[in-house]
N, C-alpha and C positions, 0 to 999 in steps of 0.2 A: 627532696629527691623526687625525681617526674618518676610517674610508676608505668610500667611499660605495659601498651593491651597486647596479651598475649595472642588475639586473633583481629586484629586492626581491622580489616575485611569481611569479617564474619564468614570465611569460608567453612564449606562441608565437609569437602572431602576432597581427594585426589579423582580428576575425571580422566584425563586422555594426555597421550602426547601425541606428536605427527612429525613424520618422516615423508621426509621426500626421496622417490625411487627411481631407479633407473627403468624399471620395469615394476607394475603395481601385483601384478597377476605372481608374477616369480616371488615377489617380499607376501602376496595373500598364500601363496604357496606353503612357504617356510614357517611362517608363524603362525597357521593353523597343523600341519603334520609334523612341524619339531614342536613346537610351543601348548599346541593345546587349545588356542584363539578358535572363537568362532567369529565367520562373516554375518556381520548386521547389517539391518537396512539404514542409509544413508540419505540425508536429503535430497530429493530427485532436481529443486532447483539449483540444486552446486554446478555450476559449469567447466566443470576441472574433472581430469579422471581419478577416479581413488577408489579406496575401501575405507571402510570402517570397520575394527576388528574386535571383539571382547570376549575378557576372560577375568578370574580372576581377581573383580573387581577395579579393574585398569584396560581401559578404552586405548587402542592406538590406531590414528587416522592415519593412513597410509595418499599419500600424496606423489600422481605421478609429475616428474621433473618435465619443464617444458626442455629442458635440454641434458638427457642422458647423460650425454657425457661429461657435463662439465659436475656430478656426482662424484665430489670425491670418492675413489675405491681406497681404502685402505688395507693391506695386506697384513701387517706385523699387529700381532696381537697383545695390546699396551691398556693390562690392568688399570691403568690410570686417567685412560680416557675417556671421555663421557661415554654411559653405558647405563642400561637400566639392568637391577638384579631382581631376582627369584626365587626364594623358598625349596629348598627340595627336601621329599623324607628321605632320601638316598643320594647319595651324591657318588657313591660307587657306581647306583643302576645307573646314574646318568650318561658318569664316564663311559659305561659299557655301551649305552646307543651310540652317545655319539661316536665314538669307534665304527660300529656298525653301520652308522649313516656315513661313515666317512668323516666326518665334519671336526675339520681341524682346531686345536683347543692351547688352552694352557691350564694349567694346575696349578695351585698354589696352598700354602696356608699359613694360617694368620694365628699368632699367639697371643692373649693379653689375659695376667691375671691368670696363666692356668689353666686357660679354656681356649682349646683350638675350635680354629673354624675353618672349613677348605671352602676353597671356591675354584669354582670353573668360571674359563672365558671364553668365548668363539662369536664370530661373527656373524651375522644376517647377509643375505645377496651382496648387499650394500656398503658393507664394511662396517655397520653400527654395532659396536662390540654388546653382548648379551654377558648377561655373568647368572651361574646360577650356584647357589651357597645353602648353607646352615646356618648362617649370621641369624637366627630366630633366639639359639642359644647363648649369644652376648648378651649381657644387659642392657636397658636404656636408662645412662642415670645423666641426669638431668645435672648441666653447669649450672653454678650457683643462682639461685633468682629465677631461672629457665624452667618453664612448665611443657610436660611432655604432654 
């Protein structure tokens, strides 16, 4: 039986992901006074507009669109679409900003084994759905042969 290398690549760690904006300043906006993000310095020879943002230990390079509008917006708020999630020790305080910022959500929550998890979802400028949870309290058990 072939044995499988469980880091083929020899990766470290999680660095970044990158969004492209319709605006860079409105998504630097949001995801430092909702999120927490602070602005980095970025390589000066990039010839493209952006930011670089960190927090958290997750890097997001923010990329502005050469063409605005063709950024899909998406309005309807679908748990299921690609989305990065977040940790909270409160998932009530959360609900209560976002309330206060306005900022349109959904609520859900998740059963398995006994142990709920709620999660929240809402959008970025951009329509890239955000989730933020208590998912720290599930387990990670590993499928059989799988090394976490």
């Amino acid at each position: 039986m072939k044995e499988i290398d469980a880091n083929p690549l020899l990766l470290k760690s999680f660095n970044h992901f990158s969004l492209q904006c319709r605006s860079v300043q409105e998504s630097v906006d949001f995801y430092t006074k909702i999120l927490g993000y602070v602005q980095v310095k970025r390589p000066e020879n990039l010839d493209f507009v952006g930011a670089w943002l960190f927090s958290y230990g997750i890097g997001i390079h923010l990329i502005q669109s050469e063409d605005p509008d063709k950024v899909p917006k998406k309005t309807e708020i679908n748990p299921k679409d690609n989305h990065i999630s977040f940790q909270s020790e409160s998932i009530d305080y959360v609900e209560k900003k976002l309330k206060e910022m306005a900022i349109k959500y959904l609520r859900q929550r998740l059963e398995e084994g006994g142990i709920y998890v709620d999660q929240l979802f809402f959008h970025d400028p951009d329509g890239f759905t955000i989730e933020i949870c208590d998912c720290d309290i599930l387990p990670v058990i590993p499928i059989a042969g799988a090394i976490v």
